[in-house]
N, C-alpha and C positions, 0 to 999 in steps of 0.2 A: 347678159347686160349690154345695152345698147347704146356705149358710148359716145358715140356719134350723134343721137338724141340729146343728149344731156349736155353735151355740148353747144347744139345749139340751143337749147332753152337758156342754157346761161350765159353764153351770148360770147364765152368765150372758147378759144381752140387751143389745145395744149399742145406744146412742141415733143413735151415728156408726160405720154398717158400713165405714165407707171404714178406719178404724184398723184392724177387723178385719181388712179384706183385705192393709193393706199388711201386718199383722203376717205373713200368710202370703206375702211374697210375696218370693222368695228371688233373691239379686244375678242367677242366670245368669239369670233372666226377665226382668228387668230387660236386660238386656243383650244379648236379641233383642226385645225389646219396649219400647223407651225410652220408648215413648210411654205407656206403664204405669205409668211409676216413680212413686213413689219405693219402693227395697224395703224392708226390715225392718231394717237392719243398726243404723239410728239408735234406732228403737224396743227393739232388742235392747240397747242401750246405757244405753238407759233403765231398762228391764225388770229389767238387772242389780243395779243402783244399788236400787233399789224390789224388788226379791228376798230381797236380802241384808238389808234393814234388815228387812220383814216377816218372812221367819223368823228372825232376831235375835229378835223381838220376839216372836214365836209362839213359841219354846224357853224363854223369860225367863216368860213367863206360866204355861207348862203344865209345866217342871221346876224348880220353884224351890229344890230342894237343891243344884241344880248351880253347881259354881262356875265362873269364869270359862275357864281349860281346857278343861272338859267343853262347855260351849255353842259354843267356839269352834269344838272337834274337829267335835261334830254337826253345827252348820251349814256347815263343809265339806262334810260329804259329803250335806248332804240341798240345795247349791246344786252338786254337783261335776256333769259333763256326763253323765256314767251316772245319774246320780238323775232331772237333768232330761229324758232322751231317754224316759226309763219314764213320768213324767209325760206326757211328750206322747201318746206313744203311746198310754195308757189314757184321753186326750182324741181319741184319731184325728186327732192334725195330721198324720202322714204323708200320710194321702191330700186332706189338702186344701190341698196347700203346693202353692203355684205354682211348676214350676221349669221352667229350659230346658229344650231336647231332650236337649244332652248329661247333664245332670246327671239329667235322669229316666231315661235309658237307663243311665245309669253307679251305678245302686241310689239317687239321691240321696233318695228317698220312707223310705227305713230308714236311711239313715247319721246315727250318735248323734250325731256335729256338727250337722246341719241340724238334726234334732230338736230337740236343747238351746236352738240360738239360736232355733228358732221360739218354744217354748214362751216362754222371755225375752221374746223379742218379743212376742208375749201379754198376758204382765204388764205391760209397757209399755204399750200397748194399754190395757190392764182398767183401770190407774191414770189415765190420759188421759180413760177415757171415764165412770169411777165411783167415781175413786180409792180411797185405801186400805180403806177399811169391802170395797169390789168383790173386790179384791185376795186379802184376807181370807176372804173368802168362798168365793172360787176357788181358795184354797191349803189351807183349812182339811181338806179332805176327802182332800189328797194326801199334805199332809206328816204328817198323824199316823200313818196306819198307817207311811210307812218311814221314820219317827223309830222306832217302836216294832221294826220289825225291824232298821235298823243298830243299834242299840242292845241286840236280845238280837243277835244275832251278831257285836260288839263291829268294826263295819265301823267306826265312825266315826273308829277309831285306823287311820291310813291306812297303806300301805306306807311313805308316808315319814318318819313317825311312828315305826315300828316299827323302822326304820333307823335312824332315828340313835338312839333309844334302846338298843339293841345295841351300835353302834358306839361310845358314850359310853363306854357299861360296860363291853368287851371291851378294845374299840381305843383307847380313850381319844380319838378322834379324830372329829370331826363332819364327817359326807357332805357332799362339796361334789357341785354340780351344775352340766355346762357341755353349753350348747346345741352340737352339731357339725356339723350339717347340716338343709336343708330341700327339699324338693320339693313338687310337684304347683301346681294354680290358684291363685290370690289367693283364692279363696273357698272353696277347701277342698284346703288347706295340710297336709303332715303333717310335723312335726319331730321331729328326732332330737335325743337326749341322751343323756348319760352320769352315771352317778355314779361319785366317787372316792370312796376310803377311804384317804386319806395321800396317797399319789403311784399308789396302781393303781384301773387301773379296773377298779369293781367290776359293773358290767353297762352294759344298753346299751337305751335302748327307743325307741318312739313313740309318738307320737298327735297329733290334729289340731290340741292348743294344746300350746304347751311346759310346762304342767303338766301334761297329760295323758301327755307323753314322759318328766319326769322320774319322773311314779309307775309308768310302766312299768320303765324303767330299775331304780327301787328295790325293783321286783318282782321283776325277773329277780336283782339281788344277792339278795334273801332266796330265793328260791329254790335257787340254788347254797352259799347259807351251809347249805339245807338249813332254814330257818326261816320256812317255807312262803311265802305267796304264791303267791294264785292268779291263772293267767292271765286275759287280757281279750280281748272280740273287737276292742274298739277299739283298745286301747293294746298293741301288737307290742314283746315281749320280745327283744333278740337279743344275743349272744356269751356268755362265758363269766367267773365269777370264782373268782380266786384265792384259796383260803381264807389268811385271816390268825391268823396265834397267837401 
């Protein structure tokens, strides 16, 4: 692994490589290599925590018409795990994420889970080793262009967003959400969900967090409503709903 590469693609330099490393360094390696650890899960914990307040705080600086709504909407979707798996990727942590054998054989170098919690674990990293000014500096260049694209292509109103404000105003009734079922590893888990619409269920989804299951779920109902909703490769739409009138 070619540290010194990855550093400069992300434009920062570490005083303490070791943060970098564990930031890459994912449970199933851990887990044939104990002698390795610790992995990234803690620093991804962190990362999250210091994500969310720096772009809070990067939206509040550079849109100030917006009111509290609108920032909240955007910084969903430029912290959601689709925002961050694109971030990594245009850093190239896929290829320099340490994983098991099974998990490297099993695509784990492309799947948007790993991606997202690498990148987190990253930010964790960057703040531990240069804090926020680092941080800043490291995000600044990612999140302005896809603030500026979810925003002209109004992504930042997310399917479940657009659900219940239909259903408010149709149905009079607010989408509820219930987790049904889970499979696969501890460290790369996919949950199913449902959303209702009174007492029917109005679709059915996945993905590897349970927000990720309910905005497929609320994808697959706006789709059957007919009120689009586009598919995901990470978050699997499935069954069918019943139109209400």
């Amino acid at each position: 692994m070619d540290l010194e590469a990855l550093q400069e693609r992300i434009g920062y330099h570490f005083q303490d490589e070791d943060l970098l490393l564990r930031a890459l360094t994912h449970p199933s390696y851990v887990n044939e290599h104990p002698e390795e650890g610790p992995d990234n899960q803690r620093l991804e914990f962190l990362g999250d925590a210091v994500l969310n307040f720096a772009v809070a705080a990067w939206i509040f600086r550079n849109y100030a018409s917006f009111n509290e709504g609108e920032m909240t909407r955007l910084r969903a979707a430029l912290v959601r795990e689709e925002t961050l798996a694109d971030f990594a990727r245009r850093l190239g942590l896929g290829h320099a994420l340490r994983l098991g054998h099974g998990e490297e054989v099993g695509g784990g170098r492309t799947r948007k889970a790993n991606l997202g919690d690498a990148f987190e674990a990253l930010v964790g990293a960057v703040f531990l080793d240069g804090g926020v000014e680092a941080v800043d500096r490291l995000l600044d260049p990612l999140v302005g262009p896809a603030a500026r694209a979810i925003l002209s292509s109004e992504a930042d109103k997310d399917a479940k967003s657009r659900l219940q404000e239909w259903a408010q105003a149709e149905l009079g009734v607010t989408p509820r959400y219930r987790i049904v079922g889970e499979y696969g590893p501890d460290h790369a888990k996919t949950f199913i969900a449902e959303v209702l619409l009174g007492e029917e269920v109005a679709g059915q989804g996945e993905g590897h967090s349970k927000q990720a299951a309910e905005r497929a779920a609320a994808r697959r109902a706006l789709q059957d409503l007919e009120l689009g909703g586009e598919p995901s490769n990470t978050e699997h739409q499935t069954s069918n709903v019943k139109r209400q009138t």
